[in-house]
Backbone as CSV, one residue per row, in Angstrom:
resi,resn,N_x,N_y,N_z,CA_x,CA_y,CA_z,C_x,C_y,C_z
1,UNK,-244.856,30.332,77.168,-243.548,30.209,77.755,-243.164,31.503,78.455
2,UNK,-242.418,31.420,79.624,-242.118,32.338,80.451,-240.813,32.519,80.385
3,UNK,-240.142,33.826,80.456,-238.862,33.617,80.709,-238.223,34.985,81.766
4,UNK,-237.340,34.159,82.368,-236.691,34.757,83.586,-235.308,35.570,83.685
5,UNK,-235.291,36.086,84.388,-233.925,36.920,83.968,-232.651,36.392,83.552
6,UNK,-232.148,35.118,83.742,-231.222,35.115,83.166,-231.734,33.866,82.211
7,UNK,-232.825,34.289,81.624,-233.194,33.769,80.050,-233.462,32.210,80.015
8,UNK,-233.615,31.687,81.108,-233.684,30.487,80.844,-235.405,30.444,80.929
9,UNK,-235.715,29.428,80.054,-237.263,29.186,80.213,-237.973,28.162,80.686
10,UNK,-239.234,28.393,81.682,-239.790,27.968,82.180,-241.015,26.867,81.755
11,UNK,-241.283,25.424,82.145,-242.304,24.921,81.362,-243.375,25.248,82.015
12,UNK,-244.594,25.123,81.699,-246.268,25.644,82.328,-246.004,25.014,83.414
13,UNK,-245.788,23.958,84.116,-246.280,23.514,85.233,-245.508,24.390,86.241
14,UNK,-244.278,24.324,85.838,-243.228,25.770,86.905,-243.851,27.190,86.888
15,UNK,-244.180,27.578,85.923,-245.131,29.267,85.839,-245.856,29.079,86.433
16,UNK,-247.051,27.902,86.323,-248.150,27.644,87.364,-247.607,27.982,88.479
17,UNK,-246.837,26.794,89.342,-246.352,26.832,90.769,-246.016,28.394,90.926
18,UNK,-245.013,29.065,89.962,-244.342,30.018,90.575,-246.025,30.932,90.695
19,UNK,-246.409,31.095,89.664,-247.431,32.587,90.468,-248.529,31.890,91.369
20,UNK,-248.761,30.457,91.615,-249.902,30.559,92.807,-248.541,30.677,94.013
21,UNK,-247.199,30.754,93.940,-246.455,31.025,95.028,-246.240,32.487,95.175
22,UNK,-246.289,33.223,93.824,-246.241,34.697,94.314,-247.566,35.141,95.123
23,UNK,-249.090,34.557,94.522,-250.259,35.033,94.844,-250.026,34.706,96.674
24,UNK,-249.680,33.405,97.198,-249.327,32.967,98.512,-248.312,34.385,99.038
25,UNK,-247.318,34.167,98.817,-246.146,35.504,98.827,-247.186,37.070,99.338
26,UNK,-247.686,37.465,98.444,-248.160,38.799,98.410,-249.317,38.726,99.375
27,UNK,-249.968,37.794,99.813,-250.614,37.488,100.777,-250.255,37.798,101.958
28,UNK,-249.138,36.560,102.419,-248.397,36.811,103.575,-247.384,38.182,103.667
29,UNK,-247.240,38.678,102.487,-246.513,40.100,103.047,-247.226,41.065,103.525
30,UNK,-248.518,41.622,102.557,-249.721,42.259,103.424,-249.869,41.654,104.444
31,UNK,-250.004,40.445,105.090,-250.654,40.011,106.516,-249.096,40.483,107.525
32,UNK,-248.409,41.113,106.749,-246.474,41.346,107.729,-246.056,39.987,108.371
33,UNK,-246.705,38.580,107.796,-245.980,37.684,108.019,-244.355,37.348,106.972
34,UNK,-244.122,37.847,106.212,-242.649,38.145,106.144,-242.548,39.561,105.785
35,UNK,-241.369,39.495,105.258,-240.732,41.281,104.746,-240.417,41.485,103.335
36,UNK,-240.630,40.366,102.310,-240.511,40.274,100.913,-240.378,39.205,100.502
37,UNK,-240.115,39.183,98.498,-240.383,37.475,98.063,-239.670,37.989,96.807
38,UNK,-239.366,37.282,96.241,-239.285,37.735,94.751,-238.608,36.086,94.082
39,UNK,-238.393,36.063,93.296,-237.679,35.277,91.833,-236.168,35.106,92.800
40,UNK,-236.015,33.947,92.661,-234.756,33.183,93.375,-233.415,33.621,92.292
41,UNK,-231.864,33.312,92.525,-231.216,33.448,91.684,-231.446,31.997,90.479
42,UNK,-232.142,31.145,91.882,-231.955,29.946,89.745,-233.458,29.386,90.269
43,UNK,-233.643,29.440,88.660,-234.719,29.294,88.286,-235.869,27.843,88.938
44,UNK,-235.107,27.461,89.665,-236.685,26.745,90.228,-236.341,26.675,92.180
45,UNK,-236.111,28.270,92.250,-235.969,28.864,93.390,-237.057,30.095,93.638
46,UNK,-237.743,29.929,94.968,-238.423,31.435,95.010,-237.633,32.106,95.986
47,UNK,-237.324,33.222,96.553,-236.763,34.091,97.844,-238.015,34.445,98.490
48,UNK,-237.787,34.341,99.972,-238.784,34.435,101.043,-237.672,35.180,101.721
49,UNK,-238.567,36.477,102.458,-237.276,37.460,103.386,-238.357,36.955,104.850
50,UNK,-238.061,36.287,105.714,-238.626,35.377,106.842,-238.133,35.560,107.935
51,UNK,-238.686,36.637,108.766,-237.475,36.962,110.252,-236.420,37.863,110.015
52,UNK,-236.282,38.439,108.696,-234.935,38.917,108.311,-234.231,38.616,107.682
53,UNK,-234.667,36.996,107.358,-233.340,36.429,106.619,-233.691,36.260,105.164
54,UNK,-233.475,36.251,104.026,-233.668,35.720,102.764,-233.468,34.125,102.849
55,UNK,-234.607,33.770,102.277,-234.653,32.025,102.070,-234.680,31.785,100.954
56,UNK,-233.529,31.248,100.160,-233.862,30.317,98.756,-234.226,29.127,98.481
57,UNK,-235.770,29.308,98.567,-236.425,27.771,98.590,-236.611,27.320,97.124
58,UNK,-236.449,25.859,97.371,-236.902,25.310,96.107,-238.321,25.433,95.734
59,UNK,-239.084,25.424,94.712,-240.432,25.770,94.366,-241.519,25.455,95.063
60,UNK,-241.428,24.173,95.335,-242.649,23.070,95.903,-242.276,23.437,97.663
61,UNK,-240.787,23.854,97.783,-241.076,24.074,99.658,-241.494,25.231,99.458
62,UNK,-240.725,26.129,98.929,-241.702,27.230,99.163,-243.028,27.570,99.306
63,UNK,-244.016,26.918,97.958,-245.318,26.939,98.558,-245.934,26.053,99.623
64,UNK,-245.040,25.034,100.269,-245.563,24.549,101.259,-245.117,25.382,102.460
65,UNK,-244.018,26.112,102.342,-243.988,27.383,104.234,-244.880,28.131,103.506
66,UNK,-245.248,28.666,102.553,-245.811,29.516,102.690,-247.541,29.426,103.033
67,UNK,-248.031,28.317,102.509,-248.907,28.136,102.911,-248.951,27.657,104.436
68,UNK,-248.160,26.973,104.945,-248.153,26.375,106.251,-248.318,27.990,107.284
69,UNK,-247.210,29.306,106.632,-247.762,30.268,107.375,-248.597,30.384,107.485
70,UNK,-249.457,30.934,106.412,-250.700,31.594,106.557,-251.398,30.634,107.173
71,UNK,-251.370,29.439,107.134,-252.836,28.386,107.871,-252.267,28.972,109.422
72,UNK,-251.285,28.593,109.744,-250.531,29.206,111.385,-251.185,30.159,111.969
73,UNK,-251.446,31.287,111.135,-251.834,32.793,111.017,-253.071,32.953,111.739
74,UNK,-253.906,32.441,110.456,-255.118,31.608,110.600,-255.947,31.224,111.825
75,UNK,-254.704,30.748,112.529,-255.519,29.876,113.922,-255.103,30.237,115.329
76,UNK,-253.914,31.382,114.968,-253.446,31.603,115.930,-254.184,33.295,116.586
């Protein structure tokens, strides 16, 4: 069990998602396709800093822009 800053806890399948979304995250920040990521204010939120802006995505979009970047990246 995981738990997040404001103490609420996470079941395995959400810890899963969240760190293959940080591993995605830390990816695209080395590649300077965004400017940061971190832990959303509620818990089945990640933050994406994207153009400038902070994005509070829900879990499952998040790893889908984030992967959709990097494939973008990728080919472009």
């Amino acid at each position: 069990m995981r738990y997040l800053k404001d103490s609420k806890v996470m079941n395995s399948t959400e810890a899963t998602l969240r760190d293959e979304i940080r591993e995605l995250a830390e990816e695209a920040f080395h590649q300077k396709l965004i400017s940061g990521h971190g832990d959303g204010p509620d818990i089945k939120e990640y933050q994406i800093v994207y153009q400038g802006k902070p994005r509070h995505l829900p879990l499952e979009q998040a790893r889908f822009f984030l992967t959709n970047l990097l494939y973008r990246s990728r080919i472009h």
